[in-house]
C-alpha positions in Angstrom: 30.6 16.2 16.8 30.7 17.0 13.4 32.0 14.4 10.6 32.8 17.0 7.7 30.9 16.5 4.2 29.0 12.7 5.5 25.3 13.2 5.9 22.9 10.3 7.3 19.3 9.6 6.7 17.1 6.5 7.5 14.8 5.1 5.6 11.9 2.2 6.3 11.2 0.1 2.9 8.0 -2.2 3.1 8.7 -5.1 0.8 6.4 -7.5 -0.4 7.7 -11.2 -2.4 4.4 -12.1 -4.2 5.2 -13.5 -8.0 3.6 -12.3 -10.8 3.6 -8.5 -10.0 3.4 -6.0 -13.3 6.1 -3.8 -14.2 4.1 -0.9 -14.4 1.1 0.3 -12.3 -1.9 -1.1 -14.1 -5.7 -0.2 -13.6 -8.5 -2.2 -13.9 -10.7 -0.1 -11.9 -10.1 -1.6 -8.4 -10.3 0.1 -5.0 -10.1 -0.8 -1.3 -11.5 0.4 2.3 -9.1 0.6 5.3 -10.9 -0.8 8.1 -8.7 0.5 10.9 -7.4 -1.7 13.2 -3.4 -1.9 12.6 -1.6 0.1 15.6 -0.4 4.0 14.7 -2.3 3.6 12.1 -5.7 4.5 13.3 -7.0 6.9 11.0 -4.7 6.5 7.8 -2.5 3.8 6.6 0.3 4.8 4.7 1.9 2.2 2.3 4.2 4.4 0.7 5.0 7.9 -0.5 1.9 7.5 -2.4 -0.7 5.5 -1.1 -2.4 7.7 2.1 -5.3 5.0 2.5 -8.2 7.2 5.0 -10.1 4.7 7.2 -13.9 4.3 5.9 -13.0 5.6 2.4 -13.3 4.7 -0.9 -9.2 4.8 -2.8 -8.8 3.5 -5.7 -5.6 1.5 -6.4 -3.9 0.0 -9.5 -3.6 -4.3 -9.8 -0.1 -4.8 -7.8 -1.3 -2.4 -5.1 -4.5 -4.6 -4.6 -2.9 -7.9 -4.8 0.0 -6.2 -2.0 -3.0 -5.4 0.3 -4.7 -8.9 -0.4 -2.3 -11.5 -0.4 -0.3 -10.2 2.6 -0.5 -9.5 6.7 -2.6 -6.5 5.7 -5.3 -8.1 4.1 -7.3 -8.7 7.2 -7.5 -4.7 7.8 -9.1 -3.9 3.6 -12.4 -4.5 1.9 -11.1 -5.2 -1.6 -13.5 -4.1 -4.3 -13.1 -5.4 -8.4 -10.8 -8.2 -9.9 -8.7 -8.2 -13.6 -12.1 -8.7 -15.5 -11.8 -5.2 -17.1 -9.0 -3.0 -17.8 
């Protein structure tokens, strides 16, 4: 049945409440590992539009990325490489 002009779409939003977060995407040379291990996700974790994380390789990532994959559930799944010392 058709409802004229309406359209629908879905959309998933992964939100994270940590305080302190930047404004903007800073670097400071940091970078993470997937390890695997989160289901569907076995190969590649997907954070966002923007973040395609392959299992077993090197990506780097900007401060509030890092502290998302670090100081949440997914933290147990990342080798976390690098800290604020140099920006």
């Amino acid at each position: 049945m058709k409802i004229g002009h309406i359209n629908f779409f879905s959309a998933t939003y992964r939100l994270f409440k940590l305080p302190g977060l930047e404004s903007h995407c800073e670097d400071y040379g940091q970078a993470v590992i997937y390890k695997g291990g989160i289901n569907h996700h076995e190969m590649m974790f997907s954070l966002d539009a923007h973040h395609h994380i392959l299992k077993g390789k090197m990506f780097p990532v900007c401060e509030n990325t890092y502290r998302m994959l670090n100081e949440s559930r997914f933290s147990q799944y990342f080798d976390l490489f690098g800290n604020t010392d140099t920006h």
